[in-house]
C-alpha positions in Angstrom: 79.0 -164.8 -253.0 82.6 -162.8 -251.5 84.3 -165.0 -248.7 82.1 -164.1 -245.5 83.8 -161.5 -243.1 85.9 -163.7 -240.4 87.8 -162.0 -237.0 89.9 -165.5 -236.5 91.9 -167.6 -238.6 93.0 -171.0 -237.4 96.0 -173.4 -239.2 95.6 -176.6 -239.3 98.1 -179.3 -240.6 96.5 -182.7 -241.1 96.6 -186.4 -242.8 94.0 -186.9 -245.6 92.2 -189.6 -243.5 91.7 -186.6 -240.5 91.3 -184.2 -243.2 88.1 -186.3 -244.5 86.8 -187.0 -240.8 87.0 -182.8 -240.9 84.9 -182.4 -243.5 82.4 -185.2 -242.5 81.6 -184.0 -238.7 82.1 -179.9 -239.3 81.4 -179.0 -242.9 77.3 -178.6 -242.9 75.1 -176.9 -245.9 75.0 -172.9 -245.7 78.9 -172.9 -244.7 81.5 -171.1 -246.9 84.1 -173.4 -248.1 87.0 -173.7 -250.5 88.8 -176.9 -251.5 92.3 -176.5 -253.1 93.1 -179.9 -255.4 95.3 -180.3 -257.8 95.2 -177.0 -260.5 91.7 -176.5 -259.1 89.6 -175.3 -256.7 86.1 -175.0 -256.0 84.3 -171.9 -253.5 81.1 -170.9 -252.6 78.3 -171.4 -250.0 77.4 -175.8 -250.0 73.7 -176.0 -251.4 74.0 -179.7 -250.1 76.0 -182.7 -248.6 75.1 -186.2 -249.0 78.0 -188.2 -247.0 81.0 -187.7 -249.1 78.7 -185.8 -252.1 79.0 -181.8 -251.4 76.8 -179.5 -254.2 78.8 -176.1 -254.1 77.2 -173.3 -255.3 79.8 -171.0 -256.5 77.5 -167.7 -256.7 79.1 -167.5 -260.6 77.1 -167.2 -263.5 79.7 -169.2 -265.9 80.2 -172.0 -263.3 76.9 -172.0 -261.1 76.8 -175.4 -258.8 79.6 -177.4 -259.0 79.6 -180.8 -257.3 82.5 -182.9 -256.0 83.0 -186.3 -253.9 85.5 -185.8 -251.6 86.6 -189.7 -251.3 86.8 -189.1 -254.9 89.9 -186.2 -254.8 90.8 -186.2 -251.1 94.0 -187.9 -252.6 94.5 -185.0 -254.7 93.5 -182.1 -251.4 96.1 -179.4 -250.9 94.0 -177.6 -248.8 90.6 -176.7 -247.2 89.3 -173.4 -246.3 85.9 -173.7 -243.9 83.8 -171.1 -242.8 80.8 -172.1 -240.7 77.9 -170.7 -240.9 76.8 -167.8 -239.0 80.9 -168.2 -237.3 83.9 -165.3 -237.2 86.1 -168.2 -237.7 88.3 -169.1 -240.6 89.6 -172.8 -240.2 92.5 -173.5 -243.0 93.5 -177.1 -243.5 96.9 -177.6 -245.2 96.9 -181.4 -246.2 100.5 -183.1 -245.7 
């Protein structure tokens, strides 16, 4: 899956603790998200979320659902990209 059209892109610098709290209230299954860590990054649609636990489906044959613990990298977070569901809203957190 592309990254969903968006009208609005909102910057966001945060901590890694308010960068977690993020991800745990907003970030729901069937939103678009990317997560910058490290050399790597994960993108595509979440499939599902179990507390810290997101299954990312990356819409790629070679890579297909990739999963991650975000307790287990946040450490290691550059940045998130979020797009919510059915939203025209782009929400970019840069992790300081």
């Amino acid at each position: 899956m592309a990254e969903p059209e968006y009208n609005e892109e909102i910057n966001m610098e945060v901590t890694e603790e308010k960068m977690r709290e993020y991800m745990d209230n907003e970030v729901d299954e069937g939103d678009y998200i990317e997560v910058y860590f490290g050399r790597c990054h994960v993108e595509g649609t979440i499939d599902s979320k179990e507390g810290t636990h997101y299954r990312v489906d990356t819409d790629n044959k070679t890579f297909g659902l990739m999963e991650f613990d975000i307790e287990n990298i946040s450490r290691d977070v550059l940045e998130v990209a979020h797009i919510p569901e059915n939203s025209n809203k782009k929400i970019i957190l840069s992790v300081l």
